[in-house]
C-alpha positions as CSV (number, residue, x, y, z in Angstrom):
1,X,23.9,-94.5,117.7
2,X,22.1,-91.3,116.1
3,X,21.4,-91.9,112.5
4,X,19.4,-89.5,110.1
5,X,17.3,-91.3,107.1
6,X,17.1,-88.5,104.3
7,X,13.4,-89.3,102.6
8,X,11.1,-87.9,100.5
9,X,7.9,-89.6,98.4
10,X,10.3,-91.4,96.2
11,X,11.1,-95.5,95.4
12,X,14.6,-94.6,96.4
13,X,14.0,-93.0,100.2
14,X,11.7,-96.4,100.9
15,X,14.7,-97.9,99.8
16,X,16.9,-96.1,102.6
17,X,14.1,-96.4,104.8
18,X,14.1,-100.6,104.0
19,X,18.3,-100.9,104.8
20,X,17.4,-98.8,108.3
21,X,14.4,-101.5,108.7
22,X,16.4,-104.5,108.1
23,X,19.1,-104.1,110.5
24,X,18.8,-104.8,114.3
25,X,20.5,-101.7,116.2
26,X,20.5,-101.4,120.0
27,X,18.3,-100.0,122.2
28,X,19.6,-96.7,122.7
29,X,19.5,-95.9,118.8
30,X,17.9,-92.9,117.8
31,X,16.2,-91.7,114.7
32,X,15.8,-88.5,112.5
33,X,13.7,-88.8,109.3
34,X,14.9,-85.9,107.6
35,X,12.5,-84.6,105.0
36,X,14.2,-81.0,102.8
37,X,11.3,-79.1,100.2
38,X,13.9,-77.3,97.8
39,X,12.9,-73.6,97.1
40,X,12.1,-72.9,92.9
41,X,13.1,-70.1,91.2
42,X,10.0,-68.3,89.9
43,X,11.0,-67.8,86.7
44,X,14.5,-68.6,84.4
45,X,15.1,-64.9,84.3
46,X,19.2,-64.5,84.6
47,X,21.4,-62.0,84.0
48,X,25.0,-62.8,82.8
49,X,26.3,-64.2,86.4
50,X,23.1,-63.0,88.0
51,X,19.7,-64.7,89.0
52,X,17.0,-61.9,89.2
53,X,14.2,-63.3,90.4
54,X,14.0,-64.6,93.9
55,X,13.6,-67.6,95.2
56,X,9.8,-68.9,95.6
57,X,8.7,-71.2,98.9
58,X,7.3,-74.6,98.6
59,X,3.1,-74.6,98.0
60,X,1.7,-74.0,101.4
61,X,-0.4,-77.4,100.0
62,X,3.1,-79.5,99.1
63,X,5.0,-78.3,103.1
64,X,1.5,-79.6,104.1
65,X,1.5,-83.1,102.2
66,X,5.3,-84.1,103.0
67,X,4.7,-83.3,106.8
68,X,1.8,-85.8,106.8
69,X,3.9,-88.1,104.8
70,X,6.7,-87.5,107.1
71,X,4.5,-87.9,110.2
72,X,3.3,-91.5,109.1
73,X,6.8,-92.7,108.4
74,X,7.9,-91.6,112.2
75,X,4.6,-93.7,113.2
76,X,5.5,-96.7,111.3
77,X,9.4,-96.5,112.4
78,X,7.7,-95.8,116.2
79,X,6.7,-99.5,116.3
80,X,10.2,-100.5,116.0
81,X,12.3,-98.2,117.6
82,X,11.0,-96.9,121.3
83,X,8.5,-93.8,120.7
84,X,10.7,-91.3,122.3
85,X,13.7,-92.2,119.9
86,X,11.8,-91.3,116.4
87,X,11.7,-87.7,115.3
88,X,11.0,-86.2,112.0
89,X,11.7,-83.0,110.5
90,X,10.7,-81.0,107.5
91,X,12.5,-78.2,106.3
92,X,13.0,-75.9,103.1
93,X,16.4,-75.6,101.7
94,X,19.4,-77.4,99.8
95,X,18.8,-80.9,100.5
96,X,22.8,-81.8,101.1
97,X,23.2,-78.6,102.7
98,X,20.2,-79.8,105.4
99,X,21.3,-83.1,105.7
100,X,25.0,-82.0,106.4
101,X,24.0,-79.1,108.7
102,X,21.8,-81.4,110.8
103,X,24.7,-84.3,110.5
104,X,27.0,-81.7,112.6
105,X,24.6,-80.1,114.6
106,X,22.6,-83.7,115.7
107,X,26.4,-85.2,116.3
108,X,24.9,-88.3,113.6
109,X,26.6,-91.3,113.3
110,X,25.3,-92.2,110.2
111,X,23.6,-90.8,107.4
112,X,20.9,-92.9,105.2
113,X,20.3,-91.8,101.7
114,X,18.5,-92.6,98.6
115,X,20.1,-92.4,95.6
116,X,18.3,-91.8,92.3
117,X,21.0,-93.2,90.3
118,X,21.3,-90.0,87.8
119,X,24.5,-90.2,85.4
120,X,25.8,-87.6,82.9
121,X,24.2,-84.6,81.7
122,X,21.1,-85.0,84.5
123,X,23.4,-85.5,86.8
124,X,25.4,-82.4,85.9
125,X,21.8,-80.4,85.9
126,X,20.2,-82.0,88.6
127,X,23.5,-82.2,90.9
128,X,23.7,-85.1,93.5
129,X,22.2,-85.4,96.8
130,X,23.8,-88.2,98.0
131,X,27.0,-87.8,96.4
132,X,27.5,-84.1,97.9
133,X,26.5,-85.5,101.4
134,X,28.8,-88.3,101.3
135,X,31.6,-86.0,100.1
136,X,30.9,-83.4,103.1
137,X,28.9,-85.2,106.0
138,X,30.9,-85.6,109.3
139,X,30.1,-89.0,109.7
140,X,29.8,-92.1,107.4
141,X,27.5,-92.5,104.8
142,X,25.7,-95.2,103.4
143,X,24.1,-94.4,99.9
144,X,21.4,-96.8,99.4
145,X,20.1,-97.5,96.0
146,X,16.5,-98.8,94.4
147,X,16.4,-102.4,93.1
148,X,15.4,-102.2,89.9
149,X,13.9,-104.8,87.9
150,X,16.6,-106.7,85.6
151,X,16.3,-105.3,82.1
152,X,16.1,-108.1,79.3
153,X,18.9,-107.9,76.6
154,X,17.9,-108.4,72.7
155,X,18.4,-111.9,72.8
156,X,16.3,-112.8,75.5
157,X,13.5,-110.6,73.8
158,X,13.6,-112.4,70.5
159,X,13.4,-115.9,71.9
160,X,10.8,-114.9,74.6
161,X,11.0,-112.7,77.4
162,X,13.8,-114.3,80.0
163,X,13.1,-118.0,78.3
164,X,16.0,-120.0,78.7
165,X,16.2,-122.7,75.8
């Protein structure tokens, strides 16, 4: 089985990284923490249908920092999975675009990805990761979200935080 873990630095790719972790998969699995630094406009400068100002690289300092970060997560997944099956990429691009490319090119059997829960308008800003490579990967796709700690209602803040009387 090939299988691709989409990360990055954030509570939600430790969360993919956690579902790969808690499964037992054969010995013949392999690995690709995939790892995509999206290019920044330089400035908001648009023209009616037109951006004019090109597209900036990632800090030579930030390519730096997720490539070391990247490099201890294929360490740690190393001492599960047999050395040789572990790789780990970094690219710059469109995250989905990256994740789907390599998906197809890799022949992947499964995507992992983090999903930072966004809804309305930051969704519509933002856009969707996950929900862009589960509409377009080849393969299947499991969308793995953060636990998050169980908000308190009204109630249970008025009488004491989660008391039960």
């Amino acid at each position: 089985m090939k299988i691709i873990v989409a990360i990055d630095e954030s509570p939600c790719s430790e969360a993919a990284l956690d579902a790969l972790l808690a499964r037992n998969w054969d010995s013949e699995t392999e690995v690709l923490l995939l790892t995509v630094l999206q290019p920044i406009a330089s400035s908001m400068d648009f023209a009616p249908g037109y951006m004019i100002t090109p597209l900036l690289e990632p800090d030579p300092a930030q390519f730096t920092q997720m490539q070391t970060f990247m490099d201890e997560k294929v360490h740690q997944l190393q001492s599960v999975f047999t050395k040789d099956r572990v790789f780990g990429k970094t690219i710059q691009g469109d995250p989905a675009d990256i994740i789907i490319d390599y998906a197809k090119s890799w022949d992947a059997d499964l995507v992992l990805v983090g999903s930072h829960g966004r809804k309305g308008f930051e969704k519509f800003l933002l856009g969707s990761v996950a929900e862009k490579v589960a509409k377009n990967a080849p393969c299947s796709v499991e969308i793995v979200r953060q636990k998050l700690p169980r908000a308190l209602d009204a109630s249970e803040t008025e009488t004491g935080a989660g008391v039960r009387k």
